[in-house]
C-alpha positions in Angstrom: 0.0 0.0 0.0 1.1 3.9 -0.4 2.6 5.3 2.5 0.5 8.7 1.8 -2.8 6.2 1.9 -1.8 4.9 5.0 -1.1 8.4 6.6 -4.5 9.7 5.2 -6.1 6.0 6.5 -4.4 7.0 10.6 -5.4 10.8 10.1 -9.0 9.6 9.7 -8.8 6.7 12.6 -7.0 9.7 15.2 -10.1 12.0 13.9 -12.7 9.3 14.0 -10.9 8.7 17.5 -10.7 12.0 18.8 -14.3 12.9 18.4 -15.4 9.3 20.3 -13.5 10.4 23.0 -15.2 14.0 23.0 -18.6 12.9 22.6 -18.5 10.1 25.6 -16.7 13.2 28.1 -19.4 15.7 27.1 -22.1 12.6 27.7 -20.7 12.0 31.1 -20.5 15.9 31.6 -23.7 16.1 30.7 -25.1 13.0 32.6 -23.2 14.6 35.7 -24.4 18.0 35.8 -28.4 17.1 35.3 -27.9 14.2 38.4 -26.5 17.2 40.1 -29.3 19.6 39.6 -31.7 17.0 40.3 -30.2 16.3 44.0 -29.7 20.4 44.3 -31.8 22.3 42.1 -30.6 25.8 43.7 -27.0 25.4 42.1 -28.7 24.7 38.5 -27.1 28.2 37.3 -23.8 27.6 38.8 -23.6 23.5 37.3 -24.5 25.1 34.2 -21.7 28.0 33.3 -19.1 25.3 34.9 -21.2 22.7 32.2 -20.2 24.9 29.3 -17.0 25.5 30.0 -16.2 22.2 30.5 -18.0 21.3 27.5 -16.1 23.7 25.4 -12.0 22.5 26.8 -13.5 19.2 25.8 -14.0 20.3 21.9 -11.0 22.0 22.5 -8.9 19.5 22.5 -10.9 17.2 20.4 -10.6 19.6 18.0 -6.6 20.0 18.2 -6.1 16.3 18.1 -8.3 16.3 14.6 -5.8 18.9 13.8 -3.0 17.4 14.2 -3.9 14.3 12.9 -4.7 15.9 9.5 -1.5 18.1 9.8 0.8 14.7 10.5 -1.1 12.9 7.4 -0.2 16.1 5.2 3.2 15.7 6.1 
């Protein structure tokens, strides 16, 4: 097989990867912050900003590791 096929073929697998391994933390986030609200519903506000910011450092970083990948495969 080309070398640049395998490359592309890993940049998709790390991407495909990446964005598993966002969606389960924000599901868990997500799962987290409602079982908190339900025991205190006071703190909803509070759960929620910390929720999105959370949320966002996950894409974050999902979305450097798709960059990266693509930016090794290039290479």
């Amino acid at each position: 097989m080309d070398p640049k096929a395998l490359a592309f073929l890993a940049a998709g697998l790390g991407a495909g990867m990446s964005v598993i391994g966002a969606g389960v933390g924000i599901g868990k986030l997500a799962a987290s912050a409602l079982e908190s609200a339900g025991r205190q519903p006071e703190a909803s506000g509070k759960l929620q900003t910390m929720m999105i910011i959370a949320a966002a450092l996950i894409e974050g970083v999902a979305l450097f590791a798709e960059v990266i990948s693509l930016l090794l495969a290039i290479k």
